[in-house]
C-alpha positions in Angstrom: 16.6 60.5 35.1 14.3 63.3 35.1 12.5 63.5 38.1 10.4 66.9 39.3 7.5 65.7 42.2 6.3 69.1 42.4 4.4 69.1 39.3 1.6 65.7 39.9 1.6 63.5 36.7 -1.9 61.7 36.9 -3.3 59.3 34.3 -6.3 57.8 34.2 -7.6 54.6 32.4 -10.2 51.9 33.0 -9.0 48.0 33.3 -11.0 45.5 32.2 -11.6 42.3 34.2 -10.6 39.2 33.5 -7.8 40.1 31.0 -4.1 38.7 31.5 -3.2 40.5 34.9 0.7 39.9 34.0 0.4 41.5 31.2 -1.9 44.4 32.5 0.5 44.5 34.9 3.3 45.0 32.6 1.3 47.7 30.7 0.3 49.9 34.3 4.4 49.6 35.4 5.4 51.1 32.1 3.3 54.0 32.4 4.4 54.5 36.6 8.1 54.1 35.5 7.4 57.4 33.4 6.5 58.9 36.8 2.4 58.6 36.3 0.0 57.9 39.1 -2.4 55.9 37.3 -6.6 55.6 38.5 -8.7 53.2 36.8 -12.4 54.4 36.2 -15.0 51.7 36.6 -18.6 50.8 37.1 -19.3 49.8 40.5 -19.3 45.8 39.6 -16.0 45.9 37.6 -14.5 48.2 40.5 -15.3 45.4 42.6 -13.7 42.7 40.7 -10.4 44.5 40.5 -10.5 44.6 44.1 -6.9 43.6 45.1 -5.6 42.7 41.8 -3.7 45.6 41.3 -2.6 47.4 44.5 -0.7 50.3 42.9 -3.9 51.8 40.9 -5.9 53.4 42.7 -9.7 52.7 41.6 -12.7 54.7 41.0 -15.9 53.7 40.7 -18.4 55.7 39.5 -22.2 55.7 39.4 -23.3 55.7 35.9 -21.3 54.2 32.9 -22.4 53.9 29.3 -23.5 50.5 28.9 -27.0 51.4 27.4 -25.5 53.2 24.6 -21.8 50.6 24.4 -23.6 47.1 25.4 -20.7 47.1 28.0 -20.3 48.7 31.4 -17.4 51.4 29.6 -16.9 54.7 31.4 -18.2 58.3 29.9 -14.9 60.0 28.7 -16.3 63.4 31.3 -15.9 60.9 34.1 -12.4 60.2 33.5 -11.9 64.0 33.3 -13.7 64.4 36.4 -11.6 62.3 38.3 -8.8 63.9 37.0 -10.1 67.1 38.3 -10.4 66.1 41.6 -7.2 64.3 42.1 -5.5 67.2 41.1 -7.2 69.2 43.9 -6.0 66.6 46.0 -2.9 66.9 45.7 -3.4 70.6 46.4 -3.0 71.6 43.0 -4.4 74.4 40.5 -5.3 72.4 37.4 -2.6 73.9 35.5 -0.2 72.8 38.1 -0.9 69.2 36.5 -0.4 67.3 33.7 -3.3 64.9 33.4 -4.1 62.3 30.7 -6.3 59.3 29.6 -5.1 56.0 28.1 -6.3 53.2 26.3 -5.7 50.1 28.8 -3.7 47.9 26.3 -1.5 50.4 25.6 2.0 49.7 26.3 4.2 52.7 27.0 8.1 52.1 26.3 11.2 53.7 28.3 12.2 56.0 25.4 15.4 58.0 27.6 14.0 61.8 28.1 10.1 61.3 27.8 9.7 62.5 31.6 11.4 65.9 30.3 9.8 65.8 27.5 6.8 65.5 28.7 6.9 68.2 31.7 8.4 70.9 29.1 5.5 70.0 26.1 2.6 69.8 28.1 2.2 73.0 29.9 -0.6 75.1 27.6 -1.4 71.9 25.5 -2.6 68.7 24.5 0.0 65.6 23.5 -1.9 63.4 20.9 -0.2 59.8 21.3 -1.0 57.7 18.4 0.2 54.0 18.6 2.3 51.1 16.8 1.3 48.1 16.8 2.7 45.2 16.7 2.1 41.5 16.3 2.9 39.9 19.8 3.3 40.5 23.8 6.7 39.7 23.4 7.4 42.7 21.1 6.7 44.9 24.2 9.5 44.8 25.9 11.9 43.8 23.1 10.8 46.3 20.4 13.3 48.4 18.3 12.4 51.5 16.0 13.0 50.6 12.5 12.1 54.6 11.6 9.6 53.5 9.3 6.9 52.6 11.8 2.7 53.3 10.9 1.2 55.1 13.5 -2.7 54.6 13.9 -4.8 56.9 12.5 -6.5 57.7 15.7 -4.8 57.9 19.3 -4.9 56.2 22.2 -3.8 58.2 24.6 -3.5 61.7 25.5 -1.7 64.0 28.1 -3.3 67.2 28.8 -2.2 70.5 30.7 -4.9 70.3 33.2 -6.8 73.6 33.0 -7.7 72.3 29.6 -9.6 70.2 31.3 -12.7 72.9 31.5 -12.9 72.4 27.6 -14.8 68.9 28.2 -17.9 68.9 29.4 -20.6 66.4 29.4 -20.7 63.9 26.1 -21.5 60.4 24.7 -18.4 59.6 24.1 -16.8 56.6 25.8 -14.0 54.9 27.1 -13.5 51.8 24.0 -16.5 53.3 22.0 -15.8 54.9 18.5 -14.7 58.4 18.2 -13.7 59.8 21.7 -10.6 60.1 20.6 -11.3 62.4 17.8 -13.8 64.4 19.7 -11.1 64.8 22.4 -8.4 66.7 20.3 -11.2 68.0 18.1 -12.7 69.9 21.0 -9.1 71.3 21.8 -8.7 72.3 18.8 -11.8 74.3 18.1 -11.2 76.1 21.6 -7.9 77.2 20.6 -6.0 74.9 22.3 -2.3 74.0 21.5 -2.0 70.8 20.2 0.9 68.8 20.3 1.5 64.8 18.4 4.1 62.6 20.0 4.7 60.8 16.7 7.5 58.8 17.7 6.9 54.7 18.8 6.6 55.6 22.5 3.0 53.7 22.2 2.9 49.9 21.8 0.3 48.0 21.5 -0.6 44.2 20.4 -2.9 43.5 17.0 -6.0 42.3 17.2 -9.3 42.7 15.2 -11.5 45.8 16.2 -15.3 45.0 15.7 -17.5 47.5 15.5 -21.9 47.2 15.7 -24.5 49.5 14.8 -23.2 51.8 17.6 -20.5 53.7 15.4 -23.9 55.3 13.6 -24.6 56.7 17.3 -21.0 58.1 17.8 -20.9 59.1 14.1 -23.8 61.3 14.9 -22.8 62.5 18.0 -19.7 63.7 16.9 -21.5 65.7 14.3 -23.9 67.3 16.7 -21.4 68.1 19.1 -19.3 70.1 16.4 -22.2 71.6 15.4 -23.4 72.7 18.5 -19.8 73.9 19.4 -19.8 75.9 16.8 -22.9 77.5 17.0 -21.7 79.2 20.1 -19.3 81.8 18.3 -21.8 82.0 15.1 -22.8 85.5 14.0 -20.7 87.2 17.2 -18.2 88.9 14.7 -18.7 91.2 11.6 -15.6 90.5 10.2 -15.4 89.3 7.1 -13.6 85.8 8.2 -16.5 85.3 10.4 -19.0 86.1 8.0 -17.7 83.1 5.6 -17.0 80.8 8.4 -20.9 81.4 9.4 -22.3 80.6 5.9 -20.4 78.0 5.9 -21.6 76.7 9.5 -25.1 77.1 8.1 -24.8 75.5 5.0 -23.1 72.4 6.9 -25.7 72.4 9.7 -28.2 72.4 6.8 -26.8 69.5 4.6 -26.6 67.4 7.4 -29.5 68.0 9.3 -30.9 67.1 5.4 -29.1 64.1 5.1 -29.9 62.6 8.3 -33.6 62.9 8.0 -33.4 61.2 4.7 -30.9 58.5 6.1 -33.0 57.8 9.5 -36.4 58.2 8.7 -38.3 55.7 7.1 -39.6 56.3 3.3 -43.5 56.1 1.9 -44.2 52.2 2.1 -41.3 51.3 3.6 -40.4 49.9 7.3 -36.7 50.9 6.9 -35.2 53.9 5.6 -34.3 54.1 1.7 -31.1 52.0 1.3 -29.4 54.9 -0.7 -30.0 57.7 1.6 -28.5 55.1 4.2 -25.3 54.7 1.9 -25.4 58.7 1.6 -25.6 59.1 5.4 -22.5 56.7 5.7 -20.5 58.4 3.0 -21.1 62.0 4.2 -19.8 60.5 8.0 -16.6 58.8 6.2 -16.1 62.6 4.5 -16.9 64.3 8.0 -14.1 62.0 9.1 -11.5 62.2 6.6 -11.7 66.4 7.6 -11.4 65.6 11.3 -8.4 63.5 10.4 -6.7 66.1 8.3 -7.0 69.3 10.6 -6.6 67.7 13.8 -3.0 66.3 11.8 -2.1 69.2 9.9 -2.4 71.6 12.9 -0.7 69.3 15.7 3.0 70.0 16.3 5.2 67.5 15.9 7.2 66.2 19.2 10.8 65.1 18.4 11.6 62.4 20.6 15.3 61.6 20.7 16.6 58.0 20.5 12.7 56.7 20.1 
């Protein structure tokens, strides 16, 4: 098996309390048999009620988590890449001396033969994107064989990162769990110029179940939005070319539309204690539009990993 200790492979997660330990279990041995060192990220109170249960993850708890915004003590996704930073320097590491990631903590990673190379030669420079299959019980886990036809989740759940990428995230929103961290993630890659790379091959597992989502997603819809916006705003009129000319009228006439739309979607009308039910639907069907974009570049520009014998 591939094996090469001199390059630290360090993932980061945050387990939740009071889920099936066996199976957690399960799920944190498949990622350490792929050589990860795996730290969970938690709120002081969680951190303490994983005291013990799992000796090989190394927990850190951190001050603040998102629980005004999530209704649930979840961890800020620039925590997780804080901790990452760190650890690498612990190790005595430059960051791009690592390969770093975040994962979902019901994600189930399988044994695919050559995923450590794989991994060590795609990573340097870039960003893996792992979308997931899933499948319909905790006995599939272990027991699952590709049928080549698999559906891979429009989102991802995990992602492995050269570390000196790792400057490209800085403060956000965006949560462990919450809507739309991992589109902001690869999105934010992407607009910096990042390599990206999509391991679309079922290495990822992970059990059904129904996702529920509150007003919250209206938050994280907007943040997203913002965030782009913002991003882009930073390279906005700094080039004559022509190319940047169009991209620039085109920023403008986005940042325009939407600031347009929001006002109209949040703000309440003459007479009325809520905003106007159709600029609420035209809020929501610019945001599912903004999405199906977000979707399509992030896709269309990833490279496609080839994993052998998946």
């Amino acid at each position: 098996m591939f094996d090469d200790q001199s390059i630290p492979m360090i993932l980061t997660t945050s387990l939740v309390p009071g889920c099936d330990e066996v199976l957690q279990r399960t799920k944190i041995e498949s990622w350490q048999k792929l050589g990860f060192e795996v730290i969970s990220v938690n709120g002081a109170k969680e951190a303490k009620a994983l005291e013990g249960l799992y000796p090989s993850v190394k927990i850190a708890v951190i001050e603040k988590t998102a629980e005004r915004i999530a209704g649930k003590p979840v961890p800020y996704i620039h925590d997780l890449v804080k901790v990452l930073r760190n650890r690498c320097a612990e190790h005595n590491k430059a960051l791009n001396q690592c390969i770093v990631g975040i994962i979902n903590s019901d994600i189930y990673l399988r044994p695919v033969p050559n995923l450590p190379e794989i991994i060590h030669t795609q990573t340097p420079g870039a960003i893996i994107l792992g979308p997931r299959v899933d499948v319909n019980d905790v006995s599939d886990l272990e027991t699952y064989c590709s049928s080549g036809s698999e559906t891979y989740s429009v989102g991802y759940d995990y992602f492995l990162i050269s570390g000196e990428l790792l400057d490209d995230f800085d403060e956000s929103p965006f949560a462990m769990g919450m809507p739309f961290w991992d589109y902001w993630l690869p999105l934010v890659a992407l607009l910096n110029g990042r390599t990206l790379r999509s391991l679309n091959a079922p290495v990822a597992l992970h059990v059904n179940h129904k996702t529920q989502w509150d007003d919250s997603v209206y938050f994280f819809f907007h943040s997203l939005v913002s965030y782009v916006i913002e991003l882009c705003k930073k390279t906005a009129g700094h080039d004559e070319s022509a190319s940047s000319r169009q991209f620039d009228f085109l920023f403008e006439a986005l940042s325009h539309i939407y600031r347009h739309v929001f006002t109209q979607g949040t703000t309440p009308g003459e007479n009325l204690s809520a905003p106007d039910p159709a600029c609420i639907s035209t809020l929501a069907d610019f945001y599912d539009r903004f999405q199906e974009i977000i979707v399509h570049q992030i896709k269309s520009r990833a490279e496609t990993i080839t994993v052998p014998e998946a």
